[in-house]
C-alpha positions as CSV (number, residue, x, y, z in Angstrom):
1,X,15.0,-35.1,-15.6
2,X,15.0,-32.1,-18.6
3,X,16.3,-29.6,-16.0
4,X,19.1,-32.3,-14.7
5,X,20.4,-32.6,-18.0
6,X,20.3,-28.8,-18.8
7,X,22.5,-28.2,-15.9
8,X,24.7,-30.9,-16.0
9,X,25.2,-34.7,-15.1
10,X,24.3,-35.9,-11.5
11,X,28.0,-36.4,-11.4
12,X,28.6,-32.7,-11.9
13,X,25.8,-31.3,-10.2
14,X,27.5,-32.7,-6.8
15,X,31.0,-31.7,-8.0
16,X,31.7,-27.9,-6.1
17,X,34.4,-27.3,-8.7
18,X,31.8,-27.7,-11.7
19,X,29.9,-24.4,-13.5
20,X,26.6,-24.8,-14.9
21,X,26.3,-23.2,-18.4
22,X,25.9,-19.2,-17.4
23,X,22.3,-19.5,-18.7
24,X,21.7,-21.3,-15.9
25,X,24.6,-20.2,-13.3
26,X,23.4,-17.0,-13.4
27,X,20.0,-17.1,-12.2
28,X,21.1,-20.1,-9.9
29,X,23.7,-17.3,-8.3
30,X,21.0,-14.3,-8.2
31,X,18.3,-17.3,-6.4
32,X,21.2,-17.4,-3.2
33,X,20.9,-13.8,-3.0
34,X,17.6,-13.0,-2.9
35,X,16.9,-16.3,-0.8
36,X,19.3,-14.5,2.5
37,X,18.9,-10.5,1.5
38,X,15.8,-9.7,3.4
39,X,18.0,-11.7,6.7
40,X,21.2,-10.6,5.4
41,X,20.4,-6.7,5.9
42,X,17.7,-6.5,9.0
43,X,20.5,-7.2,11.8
44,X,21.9,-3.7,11.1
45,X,18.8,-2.1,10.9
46,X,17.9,-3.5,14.2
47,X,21.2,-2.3,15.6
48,X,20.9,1.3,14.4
49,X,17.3,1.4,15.8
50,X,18.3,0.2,19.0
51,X,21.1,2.8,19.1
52,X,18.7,5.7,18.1
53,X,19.5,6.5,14.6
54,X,17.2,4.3,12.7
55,X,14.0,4.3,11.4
56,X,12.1,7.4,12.6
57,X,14.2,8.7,14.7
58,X,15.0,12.0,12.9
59,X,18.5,11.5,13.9
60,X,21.3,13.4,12.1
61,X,23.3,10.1,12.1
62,X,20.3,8.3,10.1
63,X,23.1,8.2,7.0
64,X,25.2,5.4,9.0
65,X,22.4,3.2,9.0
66,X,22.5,3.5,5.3
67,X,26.0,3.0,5.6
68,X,25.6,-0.1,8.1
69,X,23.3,-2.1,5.5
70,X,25.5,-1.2,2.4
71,X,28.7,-2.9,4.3
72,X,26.5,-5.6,4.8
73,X,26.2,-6.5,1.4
74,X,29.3,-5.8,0.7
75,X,30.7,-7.7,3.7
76,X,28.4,-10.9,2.9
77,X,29.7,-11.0,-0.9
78,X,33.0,-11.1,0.4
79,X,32.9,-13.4,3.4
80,X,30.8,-15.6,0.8
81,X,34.1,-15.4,-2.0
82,X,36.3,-16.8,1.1
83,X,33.8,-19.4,1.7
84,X,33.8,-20.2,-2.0
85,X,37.2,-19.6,-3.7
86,X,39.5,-19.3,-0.2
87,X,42.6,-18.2,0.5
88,X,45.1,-20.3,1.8
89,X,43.8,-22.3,4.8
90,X,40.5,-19.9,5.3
91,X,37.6,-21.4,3.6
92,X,35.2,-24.3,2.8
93,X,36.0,-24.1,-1.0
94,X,31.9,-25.2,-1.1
95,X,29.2,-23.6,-1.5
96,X,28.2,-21.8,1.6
97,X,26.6,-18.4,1.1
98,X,27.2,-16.3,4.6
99,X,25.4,-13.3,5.7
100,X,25.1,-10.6,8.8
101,X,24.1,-13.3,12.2
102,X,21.1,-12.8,13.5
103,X,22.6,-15.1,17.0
104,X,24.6,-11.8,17.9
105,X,21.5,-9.1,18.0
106,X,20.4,-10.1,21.6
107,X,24.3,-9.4,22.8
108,X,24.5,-6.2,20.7
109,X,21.2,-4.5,21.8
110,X,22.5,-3.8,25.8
111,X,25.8,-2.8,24.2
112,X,23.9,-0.1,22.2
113,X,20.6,0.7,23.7
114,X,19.7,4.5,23.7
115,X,23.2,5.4,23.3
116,X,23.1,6.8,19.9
117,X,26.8,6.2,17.0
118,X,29.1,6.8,19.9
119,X,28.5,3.5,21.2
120,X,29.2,1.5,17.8
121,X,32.8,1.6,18.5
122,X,32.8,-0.9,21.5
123,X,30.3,-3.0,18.9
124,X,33.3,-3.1,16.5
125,X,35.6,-3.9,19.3
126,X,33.5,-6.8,20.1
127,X,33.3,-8.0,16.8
128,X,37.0,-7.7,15.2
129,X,38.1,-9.0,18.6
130,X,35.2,-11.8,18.6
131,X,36.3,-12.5,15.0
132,X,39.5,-13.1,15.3
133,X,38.6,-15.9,18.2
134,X,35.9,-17.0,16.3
135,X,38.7,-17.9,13.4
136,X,41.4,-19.5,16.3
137,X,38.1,-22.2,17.2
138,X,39.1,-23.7,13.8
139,X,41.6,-25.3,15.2
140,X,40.3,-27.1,17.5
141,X,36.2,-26.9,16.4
142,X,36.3,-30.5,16.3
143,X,37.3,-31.0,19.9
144,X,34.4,-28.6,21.3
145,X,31.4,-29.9,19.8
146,X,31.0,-32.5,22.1
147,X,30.0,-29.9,24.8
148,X,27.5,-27.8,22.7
149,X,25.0,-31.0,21.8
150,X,21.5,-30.4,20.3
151,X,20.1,-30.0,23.8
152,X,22.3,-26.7,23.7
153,X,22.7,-25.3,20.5
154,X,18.6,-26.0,20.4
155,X,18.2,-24.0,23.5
156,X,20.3,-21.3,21.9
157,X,18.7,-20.9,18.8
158,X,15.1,-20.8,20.0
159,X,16.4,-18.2,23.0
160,X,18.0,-16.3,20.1
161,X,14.5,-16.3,18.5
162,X,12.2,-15.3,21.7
163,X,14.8,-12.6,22.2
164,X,13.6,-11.0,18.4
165,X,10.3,-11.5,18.5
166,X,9.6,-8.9,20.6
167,X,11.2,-6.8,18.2
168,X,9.0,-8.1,15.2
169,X,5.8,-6.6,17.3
170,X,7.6,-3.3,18.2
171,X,8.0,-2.3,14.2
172,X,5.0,-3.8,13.4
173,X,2.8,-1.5,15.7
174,X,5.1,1.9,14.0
175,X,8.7,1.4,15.8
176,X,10.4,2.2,18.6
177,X,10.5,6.1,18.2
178,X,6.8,5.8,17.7
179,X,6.5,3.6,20.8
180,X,8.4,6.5,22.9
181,X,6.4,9.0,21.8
182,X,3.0,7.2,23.2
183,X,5.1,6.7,26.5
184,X,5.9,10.2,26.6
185,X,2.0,11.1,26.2
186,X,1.0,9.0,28.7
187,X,3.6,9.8,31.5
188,X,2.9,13.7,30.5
189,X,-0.8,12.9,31.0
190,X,-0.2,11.2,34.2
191,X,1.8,13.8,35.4
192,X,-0.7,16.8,34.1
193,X,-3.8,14.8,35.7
194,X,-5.4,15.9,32.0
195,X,-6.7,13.1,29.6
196,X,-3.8,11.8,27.0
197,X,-4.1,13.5,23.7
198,X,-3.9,10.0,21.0
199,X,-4.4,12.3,18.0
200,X,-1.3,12.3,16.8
201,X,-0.2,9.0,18.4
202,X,0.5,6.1,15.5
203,X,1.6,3.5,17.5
204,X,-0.5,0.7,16.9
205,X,-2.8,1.9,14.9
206,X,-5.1,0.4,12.4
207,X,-3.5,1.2,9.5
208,X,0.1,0.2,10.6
209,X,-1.3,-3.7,11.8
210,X,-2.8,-4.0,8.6
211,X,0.4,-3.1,6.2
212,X,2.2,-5.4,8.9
213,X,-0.2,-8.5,8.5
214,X,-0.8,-7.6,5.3
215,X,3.6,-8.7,4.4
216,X,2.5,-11.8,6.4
217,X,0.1,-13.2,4.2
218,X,1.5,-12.3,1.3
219,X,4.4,-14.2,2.3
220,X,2.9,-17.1,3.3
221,X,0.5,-17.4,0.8
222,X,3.7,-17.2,-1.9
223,X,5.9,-19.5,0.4
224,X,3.1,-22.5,0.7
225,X,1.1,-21.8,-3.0
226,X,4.7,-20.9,-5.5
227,X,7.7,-22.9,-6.5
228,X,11.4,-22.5,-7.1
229,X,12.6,-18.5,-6.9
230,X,9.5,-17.6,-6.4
231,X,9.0,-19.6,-3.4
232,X,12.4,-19.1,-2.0
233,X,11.8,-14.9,-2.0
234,X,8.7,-15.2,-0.3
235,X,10.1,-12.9,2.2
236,X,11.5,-10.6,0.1
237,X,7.8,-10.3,-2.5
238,X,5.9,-9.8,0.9
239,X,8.0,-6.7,1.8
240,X,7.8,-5.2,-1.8
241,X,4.0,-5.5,-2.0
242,X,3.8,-4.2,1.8
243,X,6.2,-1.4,0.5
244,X,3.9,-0.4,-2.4
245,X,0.5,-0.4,-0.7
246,X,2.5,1.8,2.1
247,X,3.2,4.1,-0.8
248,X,0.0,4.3,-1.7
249,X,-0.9,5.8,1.7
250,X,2.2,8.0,1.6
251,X,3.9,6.1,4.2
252,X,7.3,6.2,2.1
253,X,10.0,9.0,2.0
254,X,12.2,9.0,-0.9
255,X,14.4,11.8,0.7
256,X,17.1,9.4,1.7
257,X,17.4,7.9,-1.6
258,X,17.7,11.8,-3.8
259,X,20.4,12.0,-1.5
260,X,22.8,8.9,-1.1
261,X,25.5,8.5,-3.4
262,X,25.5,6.2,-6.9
263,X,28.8,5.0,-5.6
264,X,31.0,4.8,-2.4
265,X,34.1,2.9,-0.8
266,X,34.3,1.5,2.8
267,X,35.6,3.6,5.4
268,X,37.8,1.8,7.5
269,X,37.1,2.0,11.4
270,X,33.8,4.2,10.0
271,X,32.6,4.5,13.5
272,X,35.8,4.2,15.6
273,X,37.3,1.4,18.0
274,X,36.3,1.3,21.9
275,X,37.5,-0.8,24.2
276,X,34.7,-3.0,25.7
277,X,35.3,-5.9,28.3
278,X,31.4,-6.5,27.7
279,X,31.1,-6.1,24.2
280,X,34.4,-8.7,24.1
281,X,33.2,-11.2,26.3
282,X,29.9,-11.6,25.1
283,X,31.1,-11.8,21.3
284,X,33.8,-14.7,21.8
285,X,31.3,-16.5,24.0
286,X,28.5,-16.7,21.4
287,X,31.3,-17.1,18.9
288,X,31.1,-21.0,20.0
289,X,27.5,-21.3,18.9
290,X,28.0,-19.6,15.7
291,X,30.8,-22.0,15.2
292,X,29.1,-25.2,15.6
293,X,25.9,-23.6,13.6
294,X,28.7,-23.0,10.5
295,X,29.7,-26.6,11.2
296,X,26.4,-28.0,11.0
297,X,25.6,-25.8,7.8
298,X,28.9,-27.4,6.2
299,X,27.4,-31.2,7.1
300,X,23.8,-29.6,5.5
301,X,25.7,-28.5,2.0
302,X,27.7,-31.7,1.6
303,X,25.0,-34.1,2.8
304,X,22.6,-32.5,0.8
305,X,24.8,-31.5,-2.2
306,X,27.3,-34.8,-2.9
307,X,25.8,-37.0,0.0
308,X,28.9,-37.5,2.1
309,X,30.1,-36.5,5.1
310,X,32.4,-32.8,5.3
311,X,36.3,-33.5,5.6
312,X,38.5,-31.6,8.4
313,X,39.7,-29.8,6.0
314,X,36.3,-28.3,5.0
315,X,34.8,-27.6,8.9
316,X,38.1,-26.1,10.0
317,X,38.2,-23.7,6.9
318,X,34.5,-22.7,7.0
319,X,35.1,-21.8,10.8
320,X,38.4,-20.0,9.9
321,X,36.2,-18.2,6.9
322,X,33.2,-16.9,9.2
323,X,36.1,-15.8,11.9
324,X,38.4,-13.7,9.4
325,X,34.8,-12.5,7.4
326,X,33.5,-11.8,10.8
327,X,36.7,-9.4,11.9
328,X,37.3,-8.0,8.4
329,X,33.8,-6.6,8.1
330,X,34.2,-5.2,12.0
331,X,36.8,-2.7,10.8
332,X,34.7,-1.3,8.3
333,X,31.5,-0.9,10.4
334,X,29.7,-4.0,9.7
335,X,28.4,-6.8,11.7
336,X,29.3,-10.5,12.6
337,X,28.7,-12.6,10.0
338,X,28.1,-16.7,9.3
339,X,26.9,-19.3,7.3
340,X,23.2,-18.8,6.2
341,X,21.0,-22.3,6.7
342,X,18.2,-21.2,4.4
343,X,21.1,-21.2,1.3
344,X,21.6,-25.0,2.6
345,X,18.4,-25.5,2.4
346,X,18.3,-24.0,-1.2
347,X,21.3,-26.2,-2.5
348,X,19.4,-29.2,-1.5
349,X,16.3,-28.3,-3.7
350,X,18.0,-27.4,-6.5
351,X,20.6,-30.4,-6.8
352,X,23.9,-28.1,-7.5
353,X,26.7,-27.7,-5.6
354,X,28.6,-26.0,-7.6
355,X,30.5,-23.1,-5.3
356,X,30.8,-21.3,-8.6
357,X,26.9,-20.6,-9.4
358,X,27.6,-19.0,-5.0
359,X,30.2,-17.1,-6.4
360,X,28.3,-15.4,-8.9
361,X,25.8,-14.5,-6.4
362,X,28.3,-13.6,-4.1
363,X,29.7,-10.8,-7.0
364,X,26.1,-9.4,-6.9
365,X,25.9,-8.4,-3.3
366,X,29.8,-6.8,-3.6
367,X,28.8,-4.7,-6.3
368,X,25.5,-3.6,-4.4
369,X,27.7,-2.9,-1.4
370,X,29.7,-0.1,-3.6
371,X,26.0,1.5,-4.7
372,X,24.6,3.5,-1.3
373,X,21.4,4.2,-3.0
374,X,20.7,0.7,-3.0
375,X,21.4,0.5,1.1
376,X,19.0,3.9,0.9
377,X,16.0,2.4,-0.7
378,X,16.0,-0.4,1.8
379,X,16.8,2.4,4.5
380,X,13.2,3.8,2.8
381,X,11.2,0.6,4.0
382,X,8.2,2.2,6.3
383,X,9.0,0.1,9.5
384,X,5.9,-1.2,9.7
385,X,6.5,-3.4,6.5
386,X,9.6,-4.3,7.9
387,X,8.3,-5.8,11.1
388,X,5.8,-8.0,9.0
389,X,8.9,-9.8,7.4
390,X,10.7,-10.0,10.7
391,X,7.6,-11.2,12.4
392,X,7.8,-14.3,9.9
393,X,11.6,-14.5,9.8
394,X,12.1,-14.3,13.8
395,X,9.4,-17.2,14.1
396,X,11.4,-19.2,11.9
397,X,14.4,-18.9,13.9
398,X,12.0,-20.4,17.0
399,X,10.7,-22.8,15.3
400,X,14.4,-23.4,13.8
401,X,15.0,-24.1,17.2
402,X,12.6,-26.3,18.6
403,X,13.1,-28.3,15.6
404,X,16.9,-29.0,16.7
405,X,15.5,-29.9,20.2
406,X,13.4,-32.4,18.7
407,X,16.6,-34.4,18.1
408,X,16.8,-34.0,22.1
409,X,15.8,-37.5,23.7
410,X,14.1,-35.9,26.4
411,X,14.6,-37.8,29.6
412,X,14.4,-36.5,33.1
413,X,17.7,-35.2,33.3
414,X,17.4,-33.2,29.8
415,X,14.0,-31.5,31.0
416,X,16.0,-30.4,34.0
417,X,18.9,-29.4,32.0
418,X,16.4,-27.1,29.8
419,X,14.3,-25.7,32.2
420,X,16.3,-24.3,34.4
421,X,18.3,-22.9,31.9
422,X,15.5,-21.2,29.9
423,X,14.1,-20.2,33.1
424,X,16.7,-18.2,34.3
425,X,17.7,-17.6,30.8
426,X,13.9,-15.6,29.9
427,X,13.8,-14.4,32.9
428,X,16.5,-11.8,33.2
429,X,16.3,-11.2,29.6
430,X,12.0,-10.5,30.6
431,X,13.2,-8.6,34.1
432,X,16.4,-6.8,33.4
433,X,16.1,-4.9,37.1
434,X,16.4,-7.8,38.6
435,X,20.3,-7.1,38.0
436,X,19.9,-3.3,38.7
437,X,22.8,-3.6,42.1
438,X,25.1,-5.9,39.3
439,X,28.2,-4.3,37.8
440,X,27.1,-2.8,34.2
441,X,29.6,-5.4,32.8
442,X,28.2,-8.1,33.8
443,X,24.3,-7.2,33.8
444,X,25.0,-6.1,29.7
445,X,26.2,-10.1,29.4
446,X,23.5,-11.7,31.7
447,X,19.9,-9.3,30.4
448,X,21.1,-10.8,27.1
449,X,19.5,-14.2,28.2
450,X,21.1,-16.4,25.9
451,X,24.3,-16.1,27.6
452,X,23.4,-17.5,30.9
453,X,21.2,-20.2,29.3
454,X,24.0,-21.5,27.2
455,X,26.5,-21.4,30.4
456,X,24.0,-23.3,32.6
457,X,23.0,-25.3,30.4
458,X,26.5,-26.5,29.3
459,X,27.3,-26.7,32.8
460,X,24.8,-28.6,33.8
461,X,24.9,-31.0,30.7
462,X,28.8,-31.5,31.3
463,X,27.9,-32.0,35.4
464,X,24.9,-33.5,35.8
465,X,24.6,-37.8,36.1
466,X,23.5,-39.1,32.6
467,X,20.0,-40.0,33.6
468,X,18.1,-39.4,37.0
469,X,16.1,-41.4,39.1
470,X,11.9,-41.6,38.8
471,X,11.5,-39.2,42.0
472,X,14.3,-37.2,42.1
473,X,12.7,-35.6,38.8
474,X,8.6,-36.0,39.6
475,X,9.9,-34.2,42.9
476,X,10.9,-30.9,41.1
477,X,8.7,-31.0,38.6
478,X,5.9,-31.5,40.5
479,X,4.5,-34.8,38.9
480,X,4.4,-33.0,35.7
481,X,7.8,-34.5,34.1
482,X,6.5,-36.7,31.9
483,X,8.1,-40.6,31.7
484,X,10.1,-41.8,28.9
């Protein structure tokens, strides 16, 4: 009751236009950030190490990486001040902190596999062009959502999630650089008919599984046995002690950080514009899950925050907000961005909904967007301790989920509805040959996985008779459908 009273009335606290005393805003504001900064930044690094100038890759474009994670704080502190403050139509006015999606990785990995900086530009065609139709479904948001039902946007999320977690291994076992090299050394060896040489092989090793597990406990043992900040940066404390133990064993390089710049503008169209039917496509088309995510968020802050259901007024300007954010950032090199549920989350422990205490948070990550040395000490993160946090953070987004298909009532007909979906779904993300005759268009949009799970299963859910008889679905499912 001390701490409601220090902060405000509980008329206040659910007002979004009220400011806590600064004492309190302050640290209130810098709890959003480091609650999504981990999240907010990892997409890009994901991206550039997909592309080949990330982590380890010696590449002479290793600086746009830097780059790409600067422009993402920068990018989510000012997507976060339209959320927040608004501008004309565009914008919640509530407190909804936004951040770099993680839904959009899956789509932008085919896009940029192996191909190096060259092929950001039809990335930024895909989101500035996915942006901007990403804003136009605020118009009509309201009309959709009855077509993208839990069963959906469930099966979505946890694709989205199985999709990463094969990522979360990769770095934790050294990267994917490291993993070429021990490819290389055993093709050569096949070739050669000579034994592999493993001396200077590192990945998988010993020492990079134990850095790895070693963020994991850490983070959950601060997640489950700490409170309040604490608890909310778990993420963020298990990467820090990961990243000092990993300097211990001189498994950090400061190089990158002597040499980055105290401060530096965005470049606008940094890595170019490319025109991409794919890239195009597949952004506007997941554009209608990241929608109806921002929508739920919105219900999350005001349910949680004042206890009352969001206006029109609010959904159509946070959907217009993550759209313009989203196509704004693409011109200056950064990624699609939207609503971050773990900031929901956060408003609804702490009791405030003042957008104000967001907007102060919000003013941090802009002025570390403007300080590359701050993108080039989280460029120095041995990837190892990086794939212990996304290990963690990609499991939540399964389990995120499977939690939003537990709101499913599963009858016959949903079960079908799912698995055929995820089966096709997981299977051509699993077996991308399968498509190897397929125009490269269309095999980019359908080894994604999530793509062709959310069309069938939309199809199917629009299509298919509400519910379906005994032995229509024991008969496919071979006796195993369950009864309910």
């Amino acid at each position: 009751m001390s701490t409601m009273t220090t902060l405000g009335t509980p008329e206040q606290l659910r007002d979004p236009n009220y400011t806590p005393p600064l004492a309190s805003a302050v640290p209130l504001g810098i709890q959003h950030v480091l609650a999504m900064f981990v999240s907010n930044v990892t997409p890009a690094i994901i991206v550039a190490g997909a592309a080949g100038f990330g982590f380890g890759s010696n590449s002479p474009d290793f600086p746009d990486m830097i780059y790409m994670i600067q422009m993402s704080m920068l990018f989510a502190g000012i997507t976060t001040l339209f959320q927040t403050i608004g501008a004309g139509p565009v914008g919640a006015r509530l407190p909804i902190v936004q951040g770099t999606s993680f839904a959009f990785i899956p789509i932008m990995i085919p896009l940029v596999a192996g191909k190096g900086v060259e092929a950001m530009g039809l990335l930024m065609c895909g989101v500035i062009i996915g942006g901007l139709f990403h804003a136009c479904l605020g118009f009509f948001i309201g009309k959709i959502r009855f077509a993208l039902p839990p069963l959906v946007t469930g099966l979505v999320v946890t694709m989205i999630g199985l999709a990463l977690v094969q990522v979360g291994i990769q770095y934790a076992a050294g990267g994917v650089p490291a993993m070429n090299q021990l490819a290389n050394e055993l093709a050569a060896a096949k070739a050669s008919g000579d034994a592999a040489n493993f001396s200077a092989i590192e990945y998988g090793s010993l020492l990079n599984w134990c850095i790895a597990l070693l963020v994991v406990v850490v983070t959950l043992g601060v997640k489950f046995f700490t409170r309040g900040m604490i608890s909310v940066s778990a993420v963020l404390i298990g990467l820090i002690v990961g990243y000092a133990v990993s300097w211990i064993f001189g498994m950090v390089s400061f190089s990158s950080v002597a040499s980055a710049a105290v401060f530096a503008l965005p470049n606008p169209f940094h890595f170019g514009f490319e025109f991409s039917i794919a890239a195009i496509i597949g952004f506007c088309l997941m554009a209608f899950v990241s929608a109806v995510e921002t929508v739920g968020d919105v219900s999350g802050v005001t349910k949680g925050g004042a206890g009352r259901e969001p206006t029109s007024d609010e959904i159509r300007g946070a959907t217009f907000a993550d759209g313009v954010g989203t196509a704004v950032a693409g011109v200056f090199g950064a990624l699609p961005n939207t609503s971050f549920s773990q900031n929901v989350g956060l408003i609804a422990m702490t009791g405030v909904m003042s957008r104000n205490v967001v907007t102060i948070g919000a003013i941090f990550l802009i002025i570390a967007g403007f300080i590359p040395k701050i993108g080039a000490i989280v460029s120095s993160v041995p990837i190892e301790v990086l794939g212990g946090g996304v290990i963690v953070m990609f499991g939540m987004v399964v389990a995120a989920g499977i939690s939003m298909l537990s709101d499913v009532n599963w009858n016959r007909r949903n079960m079908v509805i799912f698995a055929i979906s995820i089966s096709i779904g997981l299977g051509l993300q699993l077996e991308p040959n399968a498509l190897f005759f397929m125009p490269p268009t269309v095999k980019v949009l359908l080894t994604s996985g999530i793509l062709p799970a959310a069309f069938i299963a939309i199809v199917l859910n629009l299509l298919l008779p509400e519910e379906l008889d005994d032995d229509q679905t024991d008969e496919i499912a071979g006796g195993h459908a369950g009864h309910k």
